[in-house]
Structures are given as structure tokens and as C-alpha cells.
C-alpha positions in Angstrom: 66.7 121.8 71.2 69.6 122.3 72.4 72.6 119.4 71.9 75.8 119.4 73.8 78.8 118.5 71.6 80.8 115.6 71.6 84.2 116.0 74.3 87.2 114.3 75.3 89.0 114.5 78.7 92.6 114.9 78.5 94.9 114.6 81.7 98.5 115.1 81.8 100.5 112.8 83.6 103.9 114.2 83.7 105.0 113.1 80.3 102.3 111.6 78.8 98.8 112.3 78.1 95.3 110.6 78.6 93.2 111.7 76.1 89.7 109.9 75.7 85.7 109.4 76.8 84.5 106.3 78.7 81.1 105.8 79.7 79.9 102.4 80.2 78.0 100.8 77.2 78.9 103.6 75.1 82.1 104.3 74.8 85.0 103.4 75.2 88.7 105.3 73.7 91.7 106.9 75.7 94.2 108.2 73.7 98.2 108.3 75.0 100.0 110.6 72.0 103.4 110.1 73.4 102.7 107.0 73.7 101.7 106.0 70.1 98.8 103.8 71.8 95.4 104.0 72.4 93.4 101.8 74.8 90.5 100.8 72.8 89.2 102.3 69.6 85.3 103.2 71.0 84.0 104.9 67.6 87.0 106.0 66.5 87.3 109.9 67.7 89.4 112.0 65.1 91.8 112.1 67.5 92.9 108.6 67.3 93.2 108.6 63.8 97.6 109.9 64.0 97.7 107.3 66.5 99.7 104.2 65.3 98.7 101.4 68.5 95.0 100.2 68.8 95.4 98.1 72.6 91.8 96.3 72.0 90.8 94.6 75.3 87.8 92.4 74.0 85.1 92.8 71.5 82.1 94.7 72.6 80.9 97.5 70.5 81.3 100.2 72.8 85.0 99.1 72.8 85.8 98.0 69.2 83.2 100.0 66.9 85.7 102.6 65.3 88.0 99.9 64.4 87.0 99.3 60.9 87.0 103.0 60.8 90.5 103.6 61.8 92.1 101.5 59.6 89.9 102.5 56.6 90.6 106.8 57.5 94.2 106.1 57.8 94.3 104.4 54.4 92.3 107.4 53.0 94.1 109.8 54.8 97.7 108.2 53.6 98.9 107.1 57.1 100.6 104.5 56.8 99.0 101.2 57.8 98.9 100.9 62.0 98.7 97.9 63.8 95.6 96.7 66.3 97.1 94.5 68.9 94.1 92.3 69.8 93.6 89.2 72.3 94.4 86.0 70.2 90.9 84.6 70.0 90.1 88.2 68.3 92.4 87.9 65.3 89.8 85.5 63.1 86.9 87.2 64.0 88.1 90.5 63.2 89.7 89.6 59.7 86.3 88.5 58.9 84.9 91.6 60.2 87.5 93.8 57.8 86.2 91.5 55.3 82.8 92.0 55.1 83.5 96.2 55.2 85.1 95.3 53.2 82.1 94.0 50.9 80.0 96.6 52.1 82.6 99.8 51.4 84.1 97.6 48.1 87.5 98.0 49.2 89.1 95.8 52.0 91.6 98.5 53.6 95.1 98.1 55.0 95.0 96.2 58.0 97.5 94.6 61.2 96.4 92.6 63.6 98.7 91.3 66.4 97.1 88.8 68.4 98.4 88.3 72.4 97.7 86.1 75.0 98.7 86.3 78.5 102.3 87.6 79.8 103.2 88.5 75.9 105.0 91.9 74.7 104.4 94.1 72.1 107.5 96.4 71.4 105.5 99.5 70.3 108.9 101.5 69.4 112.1 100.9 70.8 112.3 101.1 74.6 108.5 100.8 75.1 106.4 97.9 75.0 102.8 96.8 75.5 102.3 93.8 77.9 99.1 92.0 78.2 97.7 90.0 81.0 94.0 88.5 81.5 91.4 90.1 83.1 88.1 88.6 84.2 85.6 89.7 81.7 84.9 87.7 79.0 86.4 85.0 77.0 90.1 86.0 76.0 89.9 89.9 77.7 92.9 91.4 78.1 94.2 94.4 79.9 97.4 96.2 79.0 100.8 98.5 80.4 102.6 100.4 78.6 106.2 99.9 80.3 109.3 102.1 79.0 112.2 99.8 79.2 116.0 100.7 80.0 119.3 99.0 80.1 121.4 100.2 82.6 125.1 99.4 83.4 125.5 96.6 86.3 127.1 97.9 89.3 129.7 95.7 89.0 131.4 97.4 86.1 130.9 101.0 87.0 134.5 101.5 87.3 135.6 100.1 83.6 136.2 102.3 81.2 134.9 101.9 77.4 137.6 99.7 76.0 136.6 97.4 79.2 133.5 97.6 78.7 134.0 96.7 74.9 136.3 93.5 75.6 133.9 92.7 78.1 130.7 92.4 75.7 133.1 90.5 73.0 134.2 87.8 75.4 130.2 87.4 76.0 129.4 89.1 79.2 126.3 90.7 80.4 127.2 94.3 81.1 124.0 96.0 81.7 120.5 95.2 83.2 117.0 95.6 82.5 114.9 98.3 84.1 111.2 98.3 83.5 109.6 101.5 84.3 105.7 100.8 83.9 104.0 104.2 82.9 100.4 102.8 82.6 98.0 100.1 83.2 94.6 99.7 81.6 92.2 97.2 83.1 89.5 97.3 80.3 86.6 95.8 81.7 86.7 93.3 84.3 85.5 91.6 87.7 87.8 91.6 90.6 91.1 90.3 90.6 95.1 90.0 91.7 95.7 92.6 89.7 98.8 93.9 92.2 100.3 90.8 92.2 101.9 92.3 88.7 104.6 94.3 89.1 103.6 96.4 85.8 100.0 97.0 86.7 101.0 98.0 90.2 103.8 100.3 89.8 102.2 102.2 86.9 102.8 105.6 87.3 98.7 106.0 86.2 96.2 103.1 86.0 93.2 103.3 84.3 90.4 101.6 86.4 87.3 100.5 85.9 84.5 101.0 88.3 81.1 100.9 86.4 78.6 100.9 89.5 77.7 102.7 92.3 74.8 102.4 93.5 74.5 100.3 96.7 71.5 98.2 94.5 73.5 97.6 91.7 76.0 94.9 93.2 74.9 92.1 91.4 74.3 93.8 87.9 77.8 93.9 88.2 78.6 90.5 89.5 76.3 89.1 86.3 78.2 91.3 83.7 81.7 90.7 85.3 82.5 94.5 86.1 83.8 96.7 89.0 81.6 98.4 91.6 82.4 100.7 93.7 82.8 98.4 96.8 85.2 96.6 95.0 87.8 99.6 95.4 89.2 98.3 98.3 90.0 94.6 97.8 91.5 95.6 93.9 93.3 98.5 95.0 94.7 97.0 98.4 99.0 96.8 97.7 98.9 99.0 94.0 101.4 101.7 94.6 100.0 104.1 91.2 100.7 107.4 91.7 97.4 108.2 89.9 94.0 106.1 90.0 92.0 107.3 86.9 88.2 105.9 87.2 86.3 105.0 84.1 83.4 103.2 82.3 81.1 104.8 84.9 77.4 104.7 83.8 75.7 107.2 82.5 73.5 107.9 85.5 76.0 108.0 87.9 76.4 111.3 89.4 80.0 112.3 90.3 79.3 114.7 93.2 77.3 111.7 95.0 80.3 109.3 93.3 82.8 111.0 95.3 81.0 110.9 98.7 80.8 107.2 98.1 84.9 107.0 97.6 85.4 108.8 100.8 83.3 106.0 102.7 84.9 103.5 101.0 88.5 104.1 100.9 91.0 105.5 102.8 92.3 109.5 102.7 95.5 108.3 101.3 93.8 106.1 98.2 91.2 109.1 97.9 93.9 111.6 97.2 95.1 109.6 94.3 91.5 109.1 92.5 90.2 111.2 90.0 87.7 110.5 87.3 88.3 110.7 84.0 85.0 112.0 82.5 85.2 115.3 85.6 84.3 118.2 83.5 87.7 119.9 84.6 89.5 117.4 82.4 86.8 118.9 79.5 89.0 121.9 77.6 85.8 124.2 77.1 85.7 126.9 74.1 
């Protein structure tokens, strides 16, 4: 019998990577290296293990299996402890669940948990944070951005020079501005929503999008479970201005040559352009 090995997609996005495998009730994991984040934990590829951020969108196993994992290979490994940033109603249930591997592997490893909510930041290093917002899947889900952030000087004071500029900031005046450049949005799973009615989610340079069904019978599976279908593409994507639409969690039946006639019957040439799918076998480095 032949078995085919275990892959990863990886896209490049400019300056960043997406580096993961998402198939719906499986797996879920996409790496960002630059980034220092990864959008769930799934079971914890090998490649997530240098990675400091775990961005956990809600509990399901195919979602938040490898977390025990990471934390206990990075302990063994002597990585320093990393941090999973987790929705709030998460952070009990998953110091029990460190606890009892803890029982079970006699040894409780290292462990951070952050706990958000809606609207809350995350400063992952300087000038980069992680902001969460809810999504409609279960209790507490969470989707996330990763936004660079810059502080630029206001137009007002272009023309001071540094010693200016220096009395300015001592007599309590706001020289420079915030820019936010969001760089990606994650969705996790989720029904439809208003997701372009955020700023972060909509301008991402890349959003990562759910869209677990497609075939035309499957509608209300995924009204009951509270995920994407296909048909849902226009209504969620209508006024998001991502340079690049990544589409995962598909199902394991679904066939991406019949996927993509289904997108160009759905949406428009200009949307199409901007879709890809993240589990394509060009994204697949063979050896």
C-alpha cells in the first residue's frame, strides 16, 4: 500500500509567509514565520514548534489538538516558553487541560495563556499586534489580524526640525500619528457575517477564509454547524478590499477542479482573480 506523506502549503505573500494544512474536521494550522504567529495549533506540525504565537480561534480538536504538544516540545526542546493567545472563556478549560497532561506525561510543562475578548490587542513584538474580534461559530470564537503598526510624523510639523520637534514632545504635544497597516485576517471557523465592516479584516493584505462547503446539497449542513459555503462568497466578501483571498477548511471530498467552476459562477472576474486555495497542490513543495 502505498501512503502519501504528510504536506504543508506555503504561499508567499510579499513579506510574509503562509505556511499550513486545513481540511475541515481534520486539521487545522497556518504558520506565518515572519510573523512569529500561527493561526491555530491543528496537531502541532514540526514546523510550528520555532513559532512563539499560538492565535487559537475556539476549541475543536481539529483546531487545538497540538497544543499540549507545543508547549511540552518547546520545553523539551529548550525554547523558551511561548504564549497561546486564546478566547477568554478558553483560559480555564485549557489550564485544566495542561493539567491533566500534565498527570498523564508527569510533568506539567511551561505554559502562557492570554485570554481576549472582542476588539482586544495582543502586541506580539513591537510594531505588530494581534486583534481579535468575534466570529459566529461557537461560544466565545474568535478570529484574528495581524496589523503592523507605525507612527508617523503629523503633517503639521513636517517643517520643524529635531530640536522642535524635541520641545514640542516636552511641552506635551502629539507629534506623530498612528498608522495601522493590517497584513492578515484569519476568520477561523464561522457563519456569515459583517466581517468588512472592520477596517483590519478588510484591508488585510491576505485573508484567510473559510469556505467548508460546496456542494449545492450541502447548504444546510453548513447552516447547522455555523460554517461558510460556497454561496456565501458573495454576501461576506461584498466591500473587503484583500489583495489576496486564501480559501480553507474545505472538506475532504471536495474537488478543487469542480471547486473552481463553482467560484466562477458565483463571483465576479475581479473577486475570482484574487482567490486561491490554500491546500492547491502548487502551494505543495514536492521532493
Amino acid at each position: 500500500m502505498k501512503l502519501r506523506p504528510y504536506s504543508l502549503s506555503q504561499l508567499q505573500i510579499d513579506t510574509f509567509t503562509l505556511v499550513g494544512y486545513s481540511v475541515a474536521g481534520e486539521e487545522s494550522v497556518i504558520i506565518t514565520p515572519e510573523l512569529d504567529s500561527v493561526f491555530d495549533i491543528g496537531k502541532c506540525p514540526r514546523e510550528a514548534l520555532t513559532v512563539s504565537n499560538v492565535l487559537l480561534s475556539h476549541g475543536h480538536m481539529d483546531h487545538v489538538a497540538g497544543l499540549p504538544y507545543w508547549f511540552s516540545q518547546r520545553d523539551f526542546q529548550g525554547i523558551p516558553t511561548g504564549t497561546a493567545i486564546v478566547p477568554a472563556n478558553l483560559v480555564d478549560p485549557i489550564r485544566r487541560l495542561m493539567s491533566a497532561m500534565g498527570e498523564v506525561e508527569g510533568h506539567v510543562a511551561p505554559y502562557n495563556l492570554k485570554g481576549l475578548s472582542d476588539g482586544e490587542d495582543y502586541e506580539i513584538r513591537r510594531g505588530l499586534v494581534a486583534r481579535a474580534f468575534a466570529t459566529r461559530h461557537v461560544s466565545g470564537s474568535l478570529g484574528y489580524s495581524l496589523i503592523d503598526v507605525r507612527y508617523k510624523l503629523k503633517e503639521e510639523f513636517a517643517q520643524c526640525d529635531g530640536p522642535q520637534l524635541v520641545a514640542l514632545k516636552e511641552k506635551g504635544v502629539e507629534i506623530s500619528r498612528r498608522v495601522e497597516v493590517p497584513l492578515v485576517a484569519y476568520l477561523g471557523d464561522t457563519a456569515r457575517g459583517n466581517y468588512s465592516n472592520l477596517p483590519h479584516v478588510a484591508d488585510a493584505k491576505a485573508l484567510l477564509l473559510e469556505c467548508t462547503f460546496f456542494d449545492a446539497d450541502h447548504v444546510k449542513r453548513a447552516r447547522a454547524g455555523k460554517h461558510l459555503h460556497v454561496y456565501d462568497l458573495p454576501e461576506v466578501l461584498e466591500g473587503m478590499n484583500n489583495e489576496h483571498i486564501i480559501l480553507i477548511h474545505l472538506t475532504r471530498r471536495t474537488n478543487l477542479g469542480l471547486a473552481r467552476k463553482i467560484l466562477r459562477k458565483t463571483l465576479p472576474a475581479a473577486v475570482q482573480e484574487k482567490i486561491t486555495f490554500l491546500m492547491s497542490r502548487k502551494y505543495v513543495e514536492e521532493d
